[in-house]
N, C-alpha and C positions, 0 to 999 in steps of 0.2 A: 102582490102583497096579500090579498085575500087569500089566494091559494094556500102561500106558507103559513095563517094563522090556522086556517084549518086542518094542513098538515100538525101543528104545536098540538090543536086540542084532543088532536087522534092520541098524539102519543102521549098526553098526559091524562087523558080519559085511562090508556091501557095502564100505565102508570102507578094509576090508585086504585085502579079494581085489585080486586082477592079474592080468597076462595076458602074458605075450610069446610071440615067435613063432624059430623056429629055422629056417634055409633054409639051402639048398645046391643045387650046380649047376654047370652046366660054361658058360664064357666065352670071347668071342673081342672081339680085339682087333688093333683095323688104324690105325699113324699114317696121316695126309692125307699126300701125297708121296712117301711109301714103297710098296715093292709086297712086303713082308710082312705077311701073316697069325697074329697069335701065338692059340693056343689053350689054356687051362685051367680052371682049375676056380675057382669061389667058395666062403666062407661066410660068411654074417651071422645077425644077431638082430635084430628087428625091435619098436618096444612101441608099442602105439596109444595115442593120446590119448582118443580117439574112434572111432567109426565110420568117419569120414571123415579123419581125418588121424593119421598113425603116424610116430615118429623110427625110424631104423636108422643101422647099421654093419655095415659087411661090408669082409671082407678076398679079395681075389682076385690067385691068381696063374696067370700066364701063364708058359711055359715056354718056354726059350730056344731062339732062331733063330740061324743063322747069316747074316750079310750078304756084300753084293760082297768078293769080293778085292781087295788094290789093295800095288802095287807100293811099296815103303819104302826105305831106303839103310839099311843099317849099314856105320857106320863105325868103322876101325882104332883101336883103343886106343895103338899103338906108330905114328909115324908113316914107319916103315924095313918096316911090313909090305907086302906086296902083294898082290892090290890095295888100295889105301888105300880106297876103299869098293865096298859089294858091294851088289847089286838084291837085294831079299830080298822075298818072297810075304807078306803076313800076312791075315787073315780073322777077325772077331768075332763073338762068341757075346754077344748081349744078351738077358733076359729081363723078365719087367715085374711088381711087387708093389705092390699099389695097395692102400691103408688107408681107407678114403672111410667119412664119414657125412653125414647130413641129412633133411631131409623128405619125406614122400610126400603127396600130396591125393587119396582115391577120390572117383571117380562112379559112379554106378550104384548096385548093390545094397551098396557099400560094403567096409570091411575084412574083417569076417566072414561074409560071407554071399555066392553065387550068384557071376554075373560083373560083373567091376567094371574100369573103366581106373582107369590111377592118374600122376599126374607130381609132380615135384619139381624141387629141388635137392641140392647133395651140393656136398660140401668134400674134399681128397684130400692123402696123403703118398702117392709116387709112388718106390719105391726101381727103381734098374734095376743089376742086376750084369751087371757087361763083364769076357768074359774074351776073350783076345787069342793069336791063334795063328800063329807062322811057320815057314816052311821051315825046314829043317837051315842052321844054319851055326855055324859055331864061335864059342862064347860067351865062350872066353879070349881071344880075340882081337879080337875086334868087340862093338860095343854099337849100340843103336838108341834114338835121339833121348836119350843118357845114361844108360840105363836100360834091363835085361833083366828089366823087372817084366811079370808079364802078366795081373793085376788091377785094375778098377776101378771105379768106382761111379757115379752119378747120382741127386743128390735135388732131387725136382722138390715146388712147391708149386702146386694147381689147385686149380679149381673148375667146375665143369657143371651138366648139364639131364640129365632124364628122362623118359622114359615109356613105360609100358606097360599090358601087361590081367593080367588073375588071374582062376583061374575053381574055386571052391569047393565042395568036395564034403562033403558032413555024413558026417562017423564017417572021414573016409578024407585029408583034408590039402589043400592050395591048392595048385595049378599055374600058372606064371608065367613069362610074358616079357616082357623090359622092353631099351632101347633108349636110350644113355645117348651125349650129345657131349661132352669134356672139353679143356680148356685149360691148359696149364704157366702161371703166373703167374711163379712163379720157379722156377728151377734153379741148382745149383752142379756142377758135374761135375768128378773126377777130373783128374790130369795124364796116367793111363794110360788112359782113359774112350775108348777110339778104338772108333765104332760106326756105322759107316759102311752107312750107307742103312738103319739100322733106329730110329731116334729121330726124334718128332717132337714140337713143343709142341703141337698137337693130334692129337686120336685120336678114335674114338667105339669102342662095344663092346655087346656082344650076351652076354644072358644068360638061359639056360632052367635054371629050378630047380623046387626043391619043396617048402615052408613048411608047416612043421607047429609047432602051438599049444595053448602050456601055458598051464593055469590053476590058480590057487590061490589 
């Protein structure tokens, strides 16, 4: 009888243990057709199922770029002003905040242990803030396209691929880079959402971090 309570506590000791993982890191991120570069930082949590295959979530944000300039008309509110419309300069600040989760598969020596590649999938909310910038010109009197808002937004819904390696150190944390293609499925954008040569519905991105892993 003692034997088998002790057998019970084993298995229910294993039971309630778990295990997740904490990462961070710095990212980059380039649309196809654009010739910007956005650069920042990630973080996610990470929970294996197994050796070989773990869910995650991570959130990364990239930090905003400014795009081409490009020439816009505002036009007179009174129509006895002059000039009734004026060339005005404007240039956009877009940056890029991506919410993604999905699956990973290891090879090699697996999730915990030595070096391993790894690939998946991932699913994404994709927010992008557009702020909007113009020359001097008199806003009592003139407006542009009806509107002197210089706010707006982009929510995009995607999904992609990944992969990369990891390489594991006992007593000291995982080292990681991974290499990820992404596609907009859907989008809704703003009326003031003006971001000119920096939005694309694909992208891919680059990410080096450093996972470290709790247990209890």
């Amino acid at each position: 009888m003692r034997n088998y309570l002790i057998v019970v506590a084993i298995l229910v000791a294993g039971s309630v243990s778990a295990q997740v993982s904490f990462n961070a890191g710095s990212s980059t991120l380039k649309g196809f057709g654009t010739d910007k570069w956005f650069t920042g930082f990630h973080v996610g949590v990470e929970v294996p199922r197994d050796d070989a295959m773990s869910f995650y979530g991570r959130y990364t944000h990239h930090f905003a770029r400014t795009g081409d300039s490009l020439a816009v008309s505002a036009v007179a509110m009174e129509t006895t002003t002059t000039p009734y419309v004026l060339s005005v300069m404007s240039s956009s600040q877009m940056n890029y905040n991506i919410f993604e989760g999905g699956t990973r598969y290891y090879l090699g020596d697996g999730f915990d242990f030595g070096f391993a590649g790894y690939g998946g999938t991932s699913f994404m909310i994709v927010y992008n803030k557009v702020k909007t910038k113009y020359t001097d010109f008199d806003e009592t009197k003139y407006e542009i396209d009806g509107s002197t808002s210089r706010d707006g937004a982009i929510f995009s819904l995607g999904a992609g691929l990944l992969g990369g390696v990891k390489y594991t150190v006992p007593r000291v944390g995982t080292f990681y880079s991974d290499f990820s293609v992404s596609y907009m499925l859907l989008g809704q954008a703003s009326e003031n959402s003006t971001y000119t040569g920096l939005y694309s519905n694909l992208f891919f991105g680059i990410n080096i971090g450093y996972r470290r892993d709790l247990f209890w």
